[in-house]
matplotlib code that plots the C-alpha trace (Angstrom):
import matplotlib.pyplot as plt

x = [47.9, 45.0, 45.7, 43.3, 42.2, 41.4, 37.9, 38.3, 40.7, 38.3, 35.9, 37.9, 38.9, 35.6, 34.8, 37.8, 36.6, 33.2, 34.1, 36.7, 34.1, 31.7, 34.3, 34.8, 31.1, 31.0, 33.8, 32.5, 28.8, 31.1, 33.4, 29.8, 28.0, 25.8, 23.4, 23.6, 21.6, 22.2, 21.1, 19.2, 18.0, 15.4, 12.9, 12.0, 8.8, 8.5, 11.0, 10.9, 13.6, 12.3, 9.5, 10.6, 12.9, 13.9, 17.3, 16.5, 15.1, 18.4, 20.3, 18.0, 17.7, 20.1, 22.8, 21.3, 17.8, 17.9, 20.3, 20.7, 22.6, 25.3, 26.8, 28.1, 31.2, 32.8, 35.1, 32.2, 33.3, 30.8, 31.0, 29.0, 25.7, 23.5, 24.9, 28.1, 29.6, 28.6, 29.9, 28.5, 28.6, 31.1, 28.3, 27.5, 23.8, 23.4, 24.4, 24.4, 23.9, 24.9, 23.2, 24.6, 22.8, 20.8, 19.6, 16.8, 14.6, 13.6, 10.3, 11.9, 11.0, 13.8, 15.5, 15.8, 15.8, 12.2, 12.3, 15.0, 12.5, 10.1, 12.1, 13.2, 10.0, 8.3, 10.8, 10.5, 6.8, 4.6, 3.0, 5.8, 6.8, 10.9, 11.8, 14.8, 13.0, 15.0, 18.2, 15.7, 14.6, 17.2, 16.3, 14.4, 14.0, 14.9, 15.1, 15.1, 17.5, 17.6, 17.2, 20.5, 20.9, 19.4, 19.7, 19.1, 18.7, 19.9, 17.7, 21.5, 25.0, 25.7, 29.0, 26.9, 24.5, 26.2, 26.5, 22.9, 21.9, 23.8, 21.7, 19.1, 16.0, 17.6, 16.8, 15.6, 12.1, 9.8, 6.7, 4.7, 6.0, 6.5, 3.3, 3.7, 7.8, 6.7, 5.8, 7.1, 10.8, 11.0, 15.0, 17.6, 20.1, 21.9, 19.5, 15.5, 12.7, 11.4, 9.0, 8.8, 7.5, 6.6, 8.0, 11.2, 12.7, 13.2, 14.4, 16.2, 17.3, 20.5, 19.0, 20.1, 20.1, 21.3, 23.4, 26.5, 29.5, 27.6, 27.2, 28.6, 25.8, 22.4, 20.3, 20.1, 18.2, 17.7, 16.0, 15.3, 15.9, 14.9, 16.5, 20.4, 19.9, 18.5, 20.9, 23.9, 21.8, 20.8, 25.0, 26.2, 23.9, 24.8, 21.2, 23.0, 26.0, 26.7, 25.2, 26.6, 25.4, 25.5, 23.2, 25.3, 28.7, 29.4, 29.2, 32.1, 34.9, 32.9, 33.3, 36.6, 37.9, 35.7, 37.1, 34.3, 33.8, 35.1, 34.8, 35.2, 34.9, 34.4, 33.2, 29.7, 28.2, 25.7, 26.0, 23.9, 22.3, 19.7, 17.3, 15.5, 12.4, 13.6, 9.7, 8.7, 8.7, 11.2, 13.5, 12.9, 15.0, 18.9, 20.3, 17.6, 18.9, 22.6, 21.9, 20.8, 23.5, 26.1, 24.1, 25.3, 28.5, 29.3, 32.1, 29.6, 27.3, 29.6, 30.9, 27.7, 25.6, 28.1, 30.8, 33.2, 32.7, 32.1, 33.4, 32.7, 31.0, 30.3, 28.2, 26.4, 29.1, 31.6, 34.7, 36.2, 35.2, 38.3, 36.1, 35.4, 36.0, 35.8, 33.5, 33.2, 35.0, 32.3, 29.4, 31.8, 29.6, 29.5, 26.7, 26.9, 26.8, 23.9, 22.2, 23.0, 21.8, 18.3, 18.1, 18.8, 16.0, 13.6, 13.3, 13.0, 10.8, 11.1, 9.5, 10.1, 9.0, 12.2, 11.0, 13.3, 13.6, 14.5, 18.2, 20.7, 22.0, 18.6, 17.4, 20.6, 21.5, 18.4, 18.4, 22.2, 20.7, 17.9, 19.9, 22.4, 19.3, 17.9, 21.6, 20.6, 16.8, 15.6, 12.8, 12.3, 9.2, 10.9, 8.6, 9.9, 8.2, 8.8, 10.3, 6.9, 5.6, 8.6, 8.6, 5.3, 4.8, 8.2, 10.0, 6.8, 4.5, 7.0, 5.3, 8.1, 10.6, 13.4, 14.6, 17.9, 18.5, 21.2, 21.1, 23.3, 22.3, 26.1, 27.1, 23.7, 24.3, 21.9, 19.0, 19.8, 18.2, 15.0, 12.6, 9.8, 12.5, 11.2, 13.6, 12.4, 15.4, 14.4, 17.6, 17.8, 21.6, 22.0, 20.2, 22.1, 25.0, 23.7, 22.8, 25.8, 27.3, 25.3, 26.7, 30.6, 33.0, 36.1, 37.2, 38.5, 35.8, 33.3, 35.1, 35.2, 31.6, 31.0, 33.0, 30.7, 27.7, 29.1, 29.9, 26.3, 24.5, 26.8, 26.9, 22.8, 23.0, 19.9, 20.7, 23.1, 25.5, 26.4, 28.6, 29.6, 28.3, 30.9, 29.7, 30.7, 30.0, 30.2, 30.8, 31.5, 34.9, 34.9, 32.6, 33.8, 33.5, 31.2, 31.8, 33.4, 32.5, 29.5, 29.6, 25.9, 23.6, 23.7, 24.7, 26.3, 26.3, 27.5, 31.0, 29.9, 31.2, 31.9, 35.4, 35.8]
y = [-93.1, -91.3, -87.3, -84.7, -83.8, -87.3, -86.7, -83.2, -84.7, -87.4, -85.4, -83.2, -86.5, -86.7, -83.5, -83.9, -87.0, -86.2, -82.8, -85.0, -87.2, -84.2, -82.9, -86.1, -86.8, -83.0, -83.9, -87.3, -85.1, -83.0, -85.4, -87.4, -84.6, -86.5, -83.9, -81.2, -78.5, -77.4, -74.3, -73.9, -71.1, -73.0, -75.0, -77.9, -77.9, -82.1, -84.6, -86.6, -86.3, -88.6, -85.9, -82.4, -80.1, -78.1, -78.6, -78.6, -81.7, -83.4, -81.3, -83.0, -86.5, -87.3, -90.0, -89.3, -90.7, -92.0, -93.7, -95.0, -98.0, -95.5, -92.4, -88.9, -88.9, -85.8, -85.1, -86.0, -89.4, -91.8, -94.5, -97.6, -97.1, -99.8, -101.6, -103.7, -103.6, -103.8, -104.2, -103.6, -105.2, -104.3, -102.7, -100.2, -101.6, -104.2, -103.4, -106.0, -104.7, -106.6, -105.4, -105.2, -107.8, -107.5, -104.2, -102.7, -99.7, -97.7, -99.5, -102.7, -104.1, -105.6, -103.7, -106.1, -106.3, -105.6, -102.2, -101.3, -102.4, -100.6, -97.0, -97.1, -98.1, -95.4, -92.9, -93.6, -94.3, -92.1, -89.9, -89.6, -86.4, -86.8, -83.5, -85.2, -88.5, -87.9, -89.3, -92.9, -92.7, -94.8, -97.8, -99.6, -103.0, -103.2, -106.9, -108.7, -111.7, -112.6, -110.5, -109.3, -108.9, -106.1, -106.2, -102.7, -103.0, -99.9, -98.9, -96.6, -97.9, -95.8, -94.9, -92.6, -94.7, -95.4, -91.1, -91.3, -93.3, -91.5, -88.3, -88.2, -88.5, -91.9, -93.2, -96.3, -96.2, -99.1, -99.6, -100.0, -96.5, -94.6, -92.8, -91.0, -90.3, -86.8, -85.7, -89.3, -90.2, -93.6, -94.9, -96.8, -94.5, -94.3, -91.5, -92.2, -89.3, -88.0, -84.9, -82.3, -79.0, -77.0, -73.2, -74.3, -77.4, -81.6, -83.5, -87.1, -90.0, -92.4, -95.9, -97.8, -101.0, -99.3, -101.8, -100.1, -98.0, -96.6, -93.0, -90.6, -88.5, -89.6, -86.5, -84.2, -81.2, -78.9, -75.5, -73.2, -69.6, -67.5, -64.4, -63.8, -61.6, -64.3, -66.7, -64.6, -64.3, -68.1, -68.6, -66.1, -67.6, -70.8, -71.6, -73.4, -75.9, -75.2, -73.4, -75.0, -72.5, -69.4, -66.8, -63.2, -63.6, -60.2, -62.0, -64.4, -61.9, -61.7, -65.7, -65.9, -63.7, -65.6, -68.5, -70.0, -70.9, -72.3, -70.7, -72.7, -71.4, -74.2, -75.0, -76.1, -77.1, -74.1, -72.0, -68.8, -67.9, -65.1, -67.3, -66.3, -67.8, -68.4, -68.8, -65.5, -62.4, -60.7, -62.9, -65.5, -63.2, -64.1, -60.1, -59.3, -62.5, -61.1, -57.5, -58.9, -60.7, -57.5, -55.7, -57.2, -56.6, -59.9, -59.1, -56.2, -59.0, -61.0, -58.2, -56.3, -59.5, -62.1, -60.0, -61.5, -64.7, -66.6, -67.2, -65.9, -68.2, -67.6, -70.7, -73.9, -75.8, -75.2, -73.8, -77.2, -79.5, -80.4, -80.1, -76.5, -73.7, -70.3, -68.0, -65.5, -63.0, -63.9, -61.8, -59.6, -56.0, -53.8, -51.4, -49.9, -53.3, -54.5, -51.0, -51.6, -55.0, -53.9, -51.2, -54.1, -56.0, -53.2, -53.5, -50.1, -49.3, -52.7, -53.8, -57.6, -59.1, -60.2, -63.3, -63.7, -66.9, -66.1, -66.8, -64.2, -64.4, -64.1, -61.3, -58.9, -60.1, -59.2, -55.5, -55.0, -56.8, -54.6, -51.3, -52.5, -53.2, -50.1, -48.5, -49.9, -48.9, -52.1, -51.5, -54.7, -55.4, -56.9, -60.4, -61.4, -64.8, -67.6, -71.0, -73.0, -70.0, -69.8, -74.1, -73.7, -70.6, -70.6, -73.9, -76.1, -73.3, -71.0, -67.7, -65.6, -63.6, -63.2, -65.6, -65.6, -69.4, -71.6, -74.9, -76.8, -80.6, -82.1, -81.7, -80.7, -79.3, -81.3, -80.3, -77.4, -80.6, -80.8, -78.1, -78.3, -77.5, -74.1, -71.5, -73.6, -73.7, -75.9, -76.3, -80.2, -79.6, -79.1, -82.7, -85.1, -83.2, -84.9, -88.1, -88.4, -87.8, -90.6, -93.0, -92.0, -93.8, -92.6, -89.5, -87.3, -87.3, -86.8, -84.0, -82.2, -82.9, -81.3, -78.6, -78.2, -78.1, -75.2, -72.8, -73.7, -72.4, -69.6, -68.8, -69.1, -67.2, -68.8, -67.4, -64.9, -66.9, -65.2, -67.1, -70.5, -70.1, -70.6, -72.9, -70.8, -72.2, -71.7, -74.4, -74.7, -76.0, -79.0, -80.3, -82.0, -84.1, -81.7, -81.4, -78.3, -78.7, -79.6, -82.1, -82.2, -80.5, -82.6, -82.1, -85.7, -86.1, -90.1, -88.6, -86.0, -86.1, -83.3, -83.6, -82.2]
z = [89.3, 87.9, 87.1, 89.3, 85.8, 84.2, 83.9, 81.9, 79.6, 78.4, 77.3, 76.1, 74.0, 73.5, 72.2, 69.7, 68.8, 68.0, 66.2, 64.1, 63.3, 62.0, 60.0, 58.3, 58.0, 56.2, 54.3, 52.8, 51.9, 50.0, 48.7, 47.6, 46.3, 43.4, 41.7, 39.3, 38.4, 34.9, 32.7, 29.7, 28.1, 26.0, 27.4, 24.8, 23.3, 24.1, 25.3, 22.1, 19.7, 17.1, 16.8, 16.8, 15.7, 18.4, 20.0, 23.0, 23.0, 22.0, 25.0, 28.0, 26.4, 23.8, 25.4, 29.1, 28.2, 25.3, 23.1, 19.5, 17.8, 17.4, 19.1, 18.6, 20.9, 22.8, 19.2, 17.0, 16.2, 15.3, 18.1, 19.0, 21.3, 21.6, 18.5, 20.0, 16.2, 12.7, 9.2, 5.9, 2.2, -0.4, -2.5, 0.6, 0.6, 3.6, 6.9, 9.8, 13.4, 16.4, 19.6, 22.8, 25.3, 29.1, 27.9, 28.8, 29.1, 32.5, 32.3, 32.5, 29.2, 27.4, 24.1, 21.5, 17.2, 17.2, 18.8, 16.3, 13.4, 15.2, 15.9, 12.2, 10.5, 12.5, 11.6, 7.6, 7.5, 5.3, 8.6, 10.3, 12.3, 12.5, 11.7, 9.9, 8.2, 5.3, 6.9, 6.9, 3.6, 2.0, 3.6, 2.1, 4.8, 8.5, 9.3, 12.6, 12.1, 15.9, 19.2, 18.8, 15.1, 13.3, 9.2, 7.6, 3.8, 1.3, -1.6, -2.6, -1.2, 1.4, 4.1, 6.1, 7.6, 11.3, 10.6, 10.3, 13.4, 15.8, 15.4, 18.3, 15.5, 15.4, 18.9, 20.2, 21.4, 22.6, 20.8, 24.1, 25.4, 21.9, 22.0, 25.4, 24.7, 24.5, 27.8, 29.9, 28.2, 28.3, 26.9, 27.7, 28.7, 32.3, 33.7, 34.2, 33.1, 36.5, 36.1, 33.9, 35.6, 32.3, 32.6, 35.3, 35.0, 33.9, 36.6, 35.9, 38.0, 37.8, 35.8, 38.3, 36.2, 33.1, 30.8, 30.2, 32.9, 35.9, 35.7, 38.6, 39.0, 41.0, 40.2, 37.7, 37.2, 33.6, 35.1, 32.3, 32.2, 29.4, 30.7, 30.0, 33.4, 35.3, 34.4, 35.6, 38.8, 38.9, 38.6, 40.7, 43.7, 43.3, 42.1, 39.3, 39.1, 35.0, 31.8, 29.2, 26.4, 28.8, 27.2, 28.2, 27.1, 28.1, 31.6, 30.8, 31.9, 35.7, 35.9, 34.8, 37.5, 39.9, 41.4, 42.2, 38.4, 35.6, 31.7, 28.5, 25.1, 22.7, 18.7, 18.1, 14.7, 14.9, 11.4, 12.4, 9.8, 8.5, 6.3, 3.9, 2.0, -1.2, -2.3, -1.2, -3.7, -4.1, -2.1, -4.7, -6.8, -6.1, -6.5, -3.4, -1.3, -2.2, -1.8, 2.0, 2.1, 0.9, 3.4, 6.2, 8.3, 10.1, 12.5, 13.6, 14.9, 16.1, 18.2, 19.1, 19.8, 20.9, 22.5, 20.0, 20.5, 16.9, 13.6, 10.6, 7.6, 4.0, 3.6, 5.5, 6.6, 9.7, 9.7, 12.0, 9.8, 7.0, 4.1, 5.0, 2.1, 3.2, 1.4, 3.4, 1.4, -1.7, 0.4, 1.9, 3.5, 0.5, 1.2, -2.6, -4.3, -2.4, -3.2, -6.8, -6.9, -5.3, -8.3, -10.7, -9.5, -9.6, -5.5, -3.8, -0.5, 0.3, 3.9, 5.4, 8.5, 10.5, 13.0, 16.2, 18.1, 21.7, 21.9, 22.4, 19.5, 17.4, 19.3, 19.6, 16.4, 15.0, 15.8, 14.7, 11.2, 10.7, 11.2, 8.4, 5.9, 6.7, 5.7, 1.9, 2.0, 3.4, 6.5, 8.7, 10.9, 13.4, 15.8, 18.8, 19.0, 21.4, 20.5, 20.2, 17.7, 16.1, 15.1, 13.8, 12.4, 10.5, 10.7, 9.6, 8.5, 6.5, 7.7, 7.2, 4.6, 7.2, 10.6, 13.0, 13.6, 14.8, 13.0, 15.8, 13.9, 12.6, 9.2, 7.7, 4.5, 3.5, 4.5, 1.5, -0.5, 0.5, -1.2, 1.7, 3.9, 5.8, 3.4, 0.3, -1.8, -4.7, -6.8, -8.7, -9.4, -5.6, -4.8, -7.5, -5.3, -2.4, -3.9, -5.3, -1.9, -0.4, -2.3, -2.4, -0.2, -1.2, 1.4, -1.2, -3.8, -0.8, 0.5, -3.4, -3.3, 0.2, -1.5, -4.2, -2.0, -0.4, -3.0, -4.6, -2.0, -1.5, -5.4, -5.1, -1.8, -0.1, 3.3, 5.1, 6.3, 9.2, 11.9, 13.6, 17.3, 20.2, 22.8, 25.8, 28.9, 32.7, 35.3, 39.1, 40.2, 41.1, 38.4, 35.5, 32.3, 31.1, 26.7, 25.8, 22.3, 21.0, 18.1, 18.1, 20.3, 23.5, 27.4, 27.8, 31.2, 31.0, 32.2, 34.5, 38.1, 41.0, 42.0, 45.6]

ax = plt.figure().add_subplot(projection="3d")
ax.plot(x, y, z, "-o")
ax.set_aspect("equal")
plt.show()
């Protein structure tokens, strides 16, 4: 028998039907959600790592774009990238490379020995623009045995060389491509350059026949914004998925009591420093650089710029690493010493120009710094300057007696080595350090040497060691695999994913 109201109840079926069948379509667009949009604060000045400073270049491409024989992982181990495996000779001076095979790069060439010959002879040669070509000059010969073997030939025995080749100056470019790698990306790495629209955003696609694990996301986008302000904005209305580095922590309490959002407050390698140009009367004079130094109260910073967040340093090296010494208490704020010292060295009515990159921390910092110095009669003219100005007038032009950077680049102590560096610290006694830390391979003679290191350039006080930056970031829940640390200055988005 058929019920008077057979007909109503089918579509009634119908209507249930199609309305469960909705929700489940909505669910699976949720449950698939496959882009992110992520903030920056900096916009890079180019997209090629292998030639320029800035690290923002590294936190769009590095491990998304491009990739190297080896790898900075999530806990700053070296691990392997495009080399499979490799070993070295007792004597520390050959290293054999295998490469990993059926790669390729987004153009469709194919990756092979040559391009490693290529990328490293590029980086070493005489002209070239790697802001870090001294992590090449030890080799001396980069040998293609076959496609898949690489030979790299020491002119010093070395243990840090897969170290070296993980850094993003140490990527893998193609010849054919190398030259345009500034403004059109081309790599190996699991995400494709798009478009960069200059003053908003770089947008990347999923390499769909990248060699290695497929990655989660299909689409991602890097939006700059410049203004801490903005970016709480940006957040708050969903205009964003994650800021890694988020510019205003004194907006981190308002996420964590959202629940629309996720905080993490993480360790990066960024020693914040005040530098100083060691070359430049009368900072060439050690009492003025320590008076500066004396001068300073770091916890105010830390509080008044950074809300807290950061740790206090007393030389170039970061407080996670196990070879760390703390110094701090060696240029501890003593207003009256500093004074002193500036009367020693004849200094009075001293005025010095005080460049600030844009960063938080630069800029807030900056004014908290020059109210201290003027506490022990030293007057700053301060420059806000933007990132590109600040790269070339100070970083390669060294235009300056006093900067606020964040040198964010893994165990760099180094770079205190080189006497063109942009703070010109020219100390021989201070490089046979380093050369003689090249070639150790015993762990605890290279961490007395690292030791060493340190309490040289504290003891010589070439900058105002200031703080180790927290990497404080904000997230939407729901997306994960984001680093909380950063071991180098990256947004590795291989292990990214929205889980909904």
């Amino acid at each position: 028998m058929i019920a008077p109201f057979q007909a109503g109840t089918r579509r009634a079926a119908v209507l249930v039907l199609a309305a469960s069948a909705s929700f489940g379509m909505a669910a699976d667009a949720v449950a698939a959600k496959t882009d992110l949009v992520l903030g920056m604060q900096l916009e890079p000045p180019n997209l090629d790592p292998t030639a320029g400073a800035a690290a923002a270049i590294d936190e769009v491409v590095y491990a998304n774009v491009f990739e190297g024989l080896t790898r900075f992982g999530p806990d700053g181990a070296v691990l392997p990238g495009l080399a499979s495996e490799w070993s070295a000779t007792e004597d520390g001076r050959r290293y054999t490379f295998t490469l990993r095979d059926g790669v390729r790069f987004h153009d469709g060439a194919a990756f092979s020995a040559e391009d490693v010959v290529f990328t490293l002879d590029r980086a070493r040669a005489e002209g070239s623009t790697n802001a870090q070509k001294a992590l090449f000059e030890n080799i001396e010969r980069v040998e293609a045995v076959d496609a898949t073997t690489v030979r790299i030939l020491l002119g010093e025995p070395s243990g840090d060389l897969p170290f070296n080749l993980a850094w993003g100056d140490a990527v893998m470019l193609d010849e054919a491509s190398a030259a345009t790698a500034a403004t059109a990306p081309v790599g190996t790495g699991p995400f494709r350059f798009e478009r960069w629209v200059q003053g908003d955003r770089v947008e990347l696609s999923r390499f769909e026949d990248y060699w290695g694990e497929p990655v989660a996301l299909e689409r991602v986008t890097f939006k700059f914004i410049g203004d801490p302000t903005a970016a709480f904005s940006a957040m708050m209305a969903g205009d964003l998925d994650a800021f890694p580095n988020f510019p205003a922590p004194e907006n981190l309490a308002q996420f964590e009591a959202d629940p629309r959002f996720t905080v993490s407050v993480g360790s990066t390698e960024g020693e914040t420093i005040l530098a100083m140009n060691n070359a430049r009367a009368p900072l060439d004079d050690v009492r003025v650089r320590r008076a500066i130094a004396l001068a300073i109260d770091r916890q105010d910073i830390i509080d008044g710029a950074m809300f807290g967040y950061g740790t206090p340093i007393g030389s170039h090296f970061a407080p996670h690493n196990p070879a760390y010494v703390d110094l701090v208490g060696q240029s501890a704020h003593d207003p009256e010493a500093a004074r002193a010292l500036l009367k020693e060295a004849g200094v009075n009515d001293l005025t010095l120009s005080l460049k600030l990159p844009p960063p938080t921390y630069a800029r807030r910092g900056g004014e908290i710094i020059a109210a201290q110095l003027r506490e022990v009669g030293i007057d700053t003219e301060i420059e806000n300057v933007e990132w590109a100005q600040w790269l070339e007038q100070v970083f390669k032009g060294g235009d300056f007696d006093l900067t606020i950077v964040s040198h964010t680049e893994p165990m760099d102590v180094n770079v205190y080595a080189r006497p063109d560096y942009y703070f010109r610290y020219d100390n021989p006694a201070f490089r046979a350090l380093m050369a003689a830390f090249a070639t150790e391979t015993d762990a605890g003679r290279r961490d007395a040497i690292l030791a060493e290191a340190q309490r040289t350039i504290a003891d010589d006080q070439v900058n105002a060691f200031l703080f180790q930056l927290a990497r404080t970031g904000v997230q939407a829940v729901g997306l994960q695999g984001l680093w909380p640390n950063a071991p180098t200055q990256a947004n590795d988005l291989t292990g990214a994913s929205w889980n909904e």
